[in-house]
MDTraj code that builds the backbone (N, CA, C; nanometers):
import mdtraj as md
import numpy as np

residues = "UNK UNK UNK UNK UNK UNK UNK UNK UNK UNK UNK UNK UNK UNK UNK UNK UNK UNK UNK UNK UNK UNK UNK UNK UNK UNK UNK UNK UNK UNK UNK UNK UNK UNK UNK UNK UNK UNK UNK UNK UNK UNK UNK UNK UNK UNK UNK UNK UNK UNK UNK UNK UNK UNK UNK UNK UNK UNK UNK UNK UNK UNK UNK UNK UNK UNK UNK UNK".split()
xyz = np.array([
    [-0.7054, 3.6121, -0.5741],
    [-0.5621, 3.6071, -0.5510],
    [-0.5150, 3.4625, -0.5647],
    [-0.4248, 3.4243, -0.6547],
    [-0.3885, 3.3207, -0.6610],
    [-0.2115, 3.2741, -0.5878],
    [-0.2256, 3.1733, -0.5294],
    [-0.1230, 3.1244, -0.4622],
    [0.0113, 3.2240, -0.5412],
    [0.0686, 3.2692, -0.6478],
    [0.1958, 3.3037, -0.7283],
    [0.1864, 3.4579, -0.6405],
    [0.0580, 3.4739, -0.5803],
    [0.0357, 3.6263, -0.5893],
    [0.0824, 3.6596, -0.4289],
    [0.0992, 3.5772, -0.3422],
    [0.1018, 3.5483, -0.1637],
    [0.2705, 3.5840, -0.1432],
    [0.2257, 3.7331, -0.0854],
    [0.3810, 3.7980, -0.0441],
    [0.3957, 3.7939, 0.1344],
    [0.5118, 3.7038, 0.1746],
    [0.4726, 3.7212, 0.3253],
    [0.5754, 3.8083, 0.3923],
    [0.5421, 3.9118, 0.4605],
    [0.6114, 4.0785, 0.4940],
    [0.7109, 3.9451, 0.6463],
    [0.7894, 3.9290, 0.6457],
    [0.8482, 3.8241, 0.7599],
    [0.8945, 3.8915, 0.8194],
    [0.9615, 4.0103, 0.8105],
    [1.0400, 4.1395, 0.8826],
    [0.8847, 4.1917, 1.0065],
    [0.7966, 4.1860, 0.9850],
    [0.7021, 4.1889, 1.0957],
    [0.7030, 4.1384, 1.2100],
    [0.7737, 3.9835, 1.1724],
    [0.7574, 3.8886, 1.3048],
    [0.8958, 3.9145, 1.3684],
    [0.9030, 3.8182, 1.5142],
    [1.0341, 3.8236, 1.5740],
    [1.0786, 3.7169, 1.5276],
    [1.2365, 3.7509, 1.5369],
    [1.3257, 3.6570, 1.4887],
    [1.3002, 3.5510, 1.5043],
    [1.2499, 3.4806, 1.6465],
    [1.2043, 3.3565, 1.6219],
    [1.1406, 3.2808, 1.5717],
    [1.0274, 3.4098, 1.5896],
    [0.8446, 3.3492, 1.4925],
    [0.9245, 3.3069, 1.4179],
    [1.0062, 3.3923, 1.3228],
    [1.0156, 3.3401, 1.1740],
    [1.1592, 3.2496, 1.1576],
    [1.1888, 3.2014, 1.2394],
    [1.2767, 3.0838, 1.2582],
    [1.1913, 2.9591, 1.2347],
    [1.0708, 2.9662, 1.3495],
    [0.9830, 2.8949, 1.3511],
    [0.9184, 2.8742, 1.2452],
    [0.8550, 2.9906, 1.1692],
    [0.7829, 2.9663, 1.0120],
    [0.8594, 2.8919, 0.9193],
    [0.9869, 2.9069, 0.9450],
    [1.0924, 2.8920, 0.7971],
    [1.1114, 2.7155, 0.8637],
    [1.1232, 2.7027, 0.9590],
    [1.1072, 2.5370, 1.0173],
    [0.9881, 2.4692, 0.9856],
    [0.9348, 2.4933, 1.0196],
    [0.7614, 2.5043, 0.9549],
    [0.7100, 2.4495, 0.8157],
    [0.8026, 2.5328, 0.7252],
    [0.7842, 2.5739, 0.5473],
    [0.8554, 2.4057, 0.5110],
    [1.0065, 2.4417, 0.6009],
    [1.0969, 2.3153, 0.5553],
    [1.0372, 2.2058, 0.5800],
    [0.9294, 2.1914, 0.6634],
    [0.9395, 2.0058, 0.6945],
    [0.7594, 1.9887, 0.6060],
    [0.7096, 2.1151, 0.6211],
    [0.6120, 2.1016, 0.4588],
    [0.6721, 2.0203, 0.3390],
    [0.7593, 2.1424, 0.3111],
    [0.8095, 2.0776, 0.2020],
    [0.8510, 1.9599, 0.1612],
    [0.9125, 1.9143, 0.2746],
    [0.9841, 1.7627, 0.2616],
    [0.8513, 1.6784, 0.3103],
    [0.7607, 1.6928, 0.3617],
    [0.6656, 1.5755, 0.3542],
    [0.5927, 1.5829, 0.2697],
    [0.5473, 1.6938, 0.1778],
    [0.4600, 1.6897, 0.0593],
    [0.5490, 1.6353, -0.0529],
    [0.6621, 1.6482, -0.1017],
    [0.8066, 1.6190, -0.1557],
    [0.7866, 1.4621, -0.1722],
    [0.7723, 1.3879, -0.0564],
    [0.7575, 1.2366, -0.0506],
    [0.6216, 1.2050, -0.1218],
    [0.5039, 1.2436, -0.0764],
    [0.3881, 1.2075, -0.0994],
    [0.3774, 1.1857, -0.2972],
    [0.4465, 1.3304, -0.3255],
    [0.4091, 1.3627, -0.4926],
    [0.4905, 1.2289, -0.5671],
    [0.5715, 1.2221, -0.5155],
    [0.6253, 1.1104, -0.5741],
    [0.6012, 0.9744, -0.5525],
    [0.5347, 0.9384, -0.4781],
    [0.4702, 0.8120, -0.4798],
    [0.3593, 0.8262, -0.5502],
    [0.3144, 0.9284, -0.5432],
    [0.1827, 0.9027, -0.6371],
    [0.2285, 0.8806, -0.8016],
    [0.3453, 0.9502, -0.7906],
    [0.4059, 0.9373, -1.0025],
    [0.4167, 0.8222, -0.9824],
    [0.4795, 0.7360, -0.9104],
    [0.4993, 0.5795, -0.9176],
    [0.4359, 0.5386, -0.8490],
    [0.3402, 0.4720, -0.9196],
    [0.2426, 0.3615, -0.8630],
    [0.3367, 0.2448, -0.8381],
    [0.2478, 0.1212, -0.7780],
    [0.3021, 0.0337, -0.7897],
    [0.2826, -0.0683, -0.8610],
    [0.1646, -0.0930, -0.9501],
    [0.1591, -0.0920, -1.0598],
    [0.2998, -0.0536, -1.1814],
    [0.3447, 0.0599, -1.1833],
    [0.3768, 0.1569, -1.2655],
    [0.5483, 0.0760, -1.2443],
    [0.5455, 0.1183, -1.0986],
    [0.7066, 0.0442, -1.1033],
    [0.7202, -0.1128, -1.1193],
    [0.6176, -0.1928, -1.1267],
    [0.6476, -0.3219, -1.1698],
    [0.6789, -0.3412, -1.3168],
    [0.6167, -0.2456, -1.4046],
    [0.6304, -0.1775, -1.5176],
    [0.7473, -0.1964, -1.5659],
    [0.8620, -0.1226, -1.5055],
    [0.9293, -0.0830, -1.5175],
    [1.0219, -0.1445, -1.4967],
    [1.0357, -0.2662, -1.3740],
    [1.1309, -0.3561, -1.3539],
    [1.1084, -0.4691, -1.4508],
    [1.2478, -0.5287, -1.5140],
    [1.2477, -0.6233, -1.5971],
    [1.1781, -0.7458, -1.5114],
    [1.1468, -0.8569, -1.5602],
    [1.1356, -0.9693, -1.4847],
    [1.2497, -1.0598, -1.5623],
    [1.3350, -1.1038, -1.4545],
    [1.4484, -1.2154, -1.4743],
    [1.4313, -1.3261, -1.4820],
    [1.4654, -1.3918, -1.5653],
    [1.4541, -1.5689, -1.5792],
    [1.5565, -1.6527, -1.5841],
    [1.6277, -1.7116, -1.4742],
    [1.7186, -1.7601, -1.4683],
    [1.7559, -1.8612, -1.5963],
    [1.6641, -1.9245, -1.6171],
    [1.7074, -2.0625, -1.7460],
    [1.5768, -2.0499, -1.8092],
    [1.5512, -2.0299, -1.9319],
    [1.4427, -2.0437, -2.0230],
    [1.4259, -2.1477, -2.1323],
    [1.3393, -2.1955, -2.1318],
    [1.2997, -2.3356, -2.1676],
    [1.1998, -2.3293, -2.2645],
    [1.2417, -2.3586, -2.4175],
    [1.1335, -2.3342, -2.4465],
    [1.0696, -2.4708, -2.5659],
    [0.9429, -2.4498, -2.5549],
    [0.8389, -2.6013, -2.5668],
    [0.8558, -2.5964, -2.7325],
    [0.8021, -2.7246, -2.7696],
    [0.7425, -2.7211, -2.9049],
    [0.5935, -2.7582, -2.8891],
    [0.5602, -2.7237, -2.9938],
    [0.3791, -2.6917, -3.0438],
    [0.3449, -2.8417, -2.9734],
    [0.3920, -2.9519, -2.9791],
    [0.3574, -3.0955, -2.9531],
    [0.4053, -3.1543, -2.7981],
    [0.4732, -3.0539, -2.7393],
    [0.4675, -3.0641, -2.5990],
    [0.3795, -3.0179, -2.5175],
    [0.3285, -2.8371, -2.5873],
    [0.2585, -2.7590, -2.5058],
    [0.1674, -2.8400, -2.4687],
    [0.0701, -2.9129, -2.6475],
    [-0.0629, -2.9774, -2.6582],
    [-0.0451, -3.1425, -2.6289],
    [0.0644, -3.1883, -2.5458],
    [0.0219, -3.3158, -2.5771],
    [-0.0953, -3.3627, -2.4967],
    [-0.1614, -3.5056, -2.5486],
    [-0.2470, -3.5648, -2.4992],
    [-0.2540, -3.7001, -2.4104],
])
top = md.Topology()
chain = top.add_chain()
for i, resn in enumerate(residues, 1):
    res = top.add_residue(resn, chain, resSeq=i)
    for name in ("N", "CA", "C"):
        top.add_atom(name, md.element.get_by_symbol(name[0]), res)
traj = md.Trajectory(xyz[None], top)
């Protein structure tokens, strides 16, 4: 039986149980919800992704980089 296949009969329980289950389901959801998505963005991944800004860019000639 695979998870698509899990029918839950809720009309069994009392109104509360299944107040309680459905409270239950919701704060599952929202903490697994957080987790999946930090894992898509690493942090790695989002440094990636942010530009890096350079206020004033300066740039050398071949006889500055190497001088002696």
């Amino acid at each position: 039986m695979t998870v698509s296949e899990i029918r839950l009969d809720l009309s069994l329980l009392p109104h509360n149980a299944r107040q309680e289950l459905l409270d239950f389901y919701e704060f599952l959801t929202q903490k697994y919800q957080r987790s999946v998505e930090t894992q898509d963005k690493s942090t790695f991944a989002a440094f990636l992704q942010t530009p890096i800004q350079v206020k004033k860019w300066r740039s050398y000639t071949r006889e500055e980089l190497h001088e002696r």
